[in-house]
N, C-alpha and C positions, 0 to 999 in steps of 0.2 A: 195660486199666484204663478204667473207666466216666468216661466225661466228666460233670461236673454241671455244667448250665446253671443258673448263678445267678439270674438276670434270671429267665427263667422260675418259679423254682418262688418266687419272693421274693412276698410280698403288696401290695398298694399299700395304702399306711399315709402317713397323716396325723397331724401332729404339734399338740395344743391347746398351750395357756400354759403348761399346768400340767409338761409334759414328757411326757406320757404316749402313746404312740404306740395312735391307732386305725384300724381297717380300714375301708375301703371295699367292699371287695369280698370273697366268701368265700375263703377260703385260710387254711393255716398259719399262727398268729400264734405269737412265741415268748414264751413268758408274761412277764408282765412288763418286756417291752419296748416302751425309748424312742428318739425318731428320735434321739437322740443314741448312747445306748447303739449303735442299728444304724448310727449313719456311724465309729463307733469299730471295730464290727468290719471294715465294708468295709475301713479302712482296715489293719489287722490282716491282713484274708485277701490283699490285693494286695500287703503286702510290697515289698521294692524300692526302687527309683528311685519308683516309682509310689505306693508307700505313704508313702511319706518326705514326697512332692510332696503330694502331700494332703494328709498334716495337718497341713503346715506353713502352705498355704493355709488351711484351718483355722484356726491358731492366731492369723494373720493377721488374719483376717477379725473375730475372738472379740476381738483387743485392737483392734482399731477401736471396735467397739461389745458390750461386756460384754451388753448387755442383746437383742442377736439373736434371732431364734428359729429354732432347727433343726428342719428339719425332713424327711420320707423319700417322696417323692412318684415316681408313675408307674413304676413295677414298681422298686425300689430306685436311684435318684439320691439323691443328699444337696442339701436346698435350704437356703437362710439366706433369711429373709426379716424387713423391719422393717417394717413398714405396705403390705406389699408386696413379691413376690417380690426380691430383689437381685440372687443370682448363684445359679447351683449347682455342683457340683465333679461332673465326669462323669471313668471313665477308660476309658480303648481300651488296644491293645495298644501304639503306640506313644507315645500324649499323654496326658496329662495337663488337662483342658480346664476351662476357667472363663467358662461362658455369663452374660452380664451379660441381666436382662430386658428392661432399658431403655436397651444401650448406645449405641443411635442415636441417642441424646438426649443420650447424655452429652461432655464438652469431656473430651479423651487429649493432650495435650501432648508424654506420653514415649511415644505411640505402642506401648504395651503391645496394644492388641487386632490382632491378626494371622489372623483367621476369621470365617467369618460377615459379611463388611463391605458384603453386599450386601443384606439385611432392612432393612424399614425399621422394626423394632423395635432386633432383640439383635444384641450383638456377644460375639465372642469372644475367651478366649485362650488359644492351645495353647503348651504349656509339652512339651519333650523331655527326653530325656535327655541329662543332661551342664548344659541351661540353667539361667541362676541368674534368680532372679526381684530385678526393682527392687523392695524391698519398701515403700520410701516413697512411690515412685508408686502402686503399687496401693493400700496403702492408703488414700491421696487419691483412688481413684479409687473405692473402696467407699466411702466415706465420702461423696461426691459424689452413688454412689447412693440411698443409705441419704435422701438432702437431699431428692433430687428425687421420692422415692415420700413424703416426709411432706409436703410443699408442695403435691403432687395431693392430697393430703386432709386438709388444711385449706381448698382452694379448696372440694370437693365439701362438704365439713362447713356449710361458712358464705360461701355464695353471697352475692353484694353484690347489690342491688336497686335497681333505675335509682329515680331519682327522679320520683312523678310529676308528667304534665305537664297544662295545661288540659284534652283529651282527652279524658283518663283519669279525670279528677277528679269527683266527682259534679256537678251541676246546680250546686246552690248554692254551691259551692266555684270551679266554674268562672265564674260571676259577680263572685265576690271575688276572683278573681283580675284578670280583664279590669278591675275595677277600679280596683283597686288599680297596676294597667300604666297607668290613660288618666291624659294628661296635667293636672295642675290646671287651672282654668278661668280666667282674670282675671274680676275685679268690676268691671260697667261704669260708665262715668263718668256721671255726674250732669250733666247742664245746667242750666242756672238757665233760668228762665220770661223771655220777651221784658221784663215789667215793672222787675222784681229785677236787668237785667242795665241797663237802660236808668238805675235810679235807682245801680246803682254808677260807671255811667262818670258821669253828673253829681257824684259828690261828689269822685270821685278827677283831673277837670279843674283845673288852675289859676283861682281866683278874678282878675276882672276887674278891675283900678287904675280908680278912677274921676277923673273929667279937674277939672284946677284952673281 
């Protein structure tokens, strides 16, 4: 019996908004399909423990964030991405695996990632057979990711801008400044002229008794 290598004869397809799966590269496309449609069948052709696990993660994933997008990258993987790759659902012969993009950034409490923990990007998690998955944690833990790739792009969308400083500021702007910083000046005091000082202490003296 003919072995068929999946991976090989599969296309690298890319998933838009709209659902519609497109190519990258030349190869067999199958009409009409979408990355959705094709992680429906992978999950179809694996059957199993292994098929079960996937699209259970899947379904997982889908009730965290309704609004995901699937997607079918690098010769047939299934990716979810929300403003940014999140996770992707890979299988092997004996795991079942869930690479997070940005797990090294991410806070694991239940210690769900068990692979990959030495990148300083992704973490993983290999799920076997027979394992049950914490489905509360993970979800807090897609959900975690799903935060931290929309908050990298909000940052890059709308950079904050130091304030300028005298420097920077044009010529005339930098003189209103230093101004506006020097301290006020006092108004100096006034003396009176030797004459004007001489006839206020004569009137402000005591007048003289004169003798009986």
């Amino acid at each position: 019996m003919a072995r068929r290598l999946f991976f090989q004869s599969s296309p690298q397809i890319y998933a838009n908004h709209s659902g519609v799966a497109t190519t990258k590269h030349s190869g067999p496309k199958p009409e009409g399909a979408s990355a959705s449609q094709l992680i429906t069948n992978r999950i179809a052709d694996l059957g199993g423990w292994r098929g079960e696990m996937l699209g259970r993660i899947r379904a997982l994933i889908k009730e965290t964030d309704p609004e995901i997008l699937e997607e079918w990258k690098w010769m047939g993987t299934p990716v979810w991405s929300h403003d940014g790759i999140v996770c992707t659902g890979e299988s092997y012969k004996k795991v079942v695996k869930m690479t997070f993009a940005k797990g090294a950034f991410l806070k694991d409490p239940s210690g769900l990632f068990n692979s990959s923990l030495d990148g300083n990007m992704r973490r993983a998690i290999d799920v076997h057979e027979g394992e049950k998955l914490d489905e509360r944690a993970l979800k807090a833990l897609i959900l975690a990711a799903i935060e931290l790739n929309s908050s990298g792009k909000k940052k890059k969308a709308a950079p904050t801008k130091p304030a300028a400083s005298p420097k920077s500021a044009a010529p005339a702007k930098r003189a209103a400044l230093r101004k506006a910083a020097a301290p006020a000046k006092r108004a100096p005091v006034k003396r009176a002229a030797p004459a004007k000082r001489a006839a206020a202490a004569k009137r402000a003296a005591p007048a003289k008794r004169k003798g009986r």
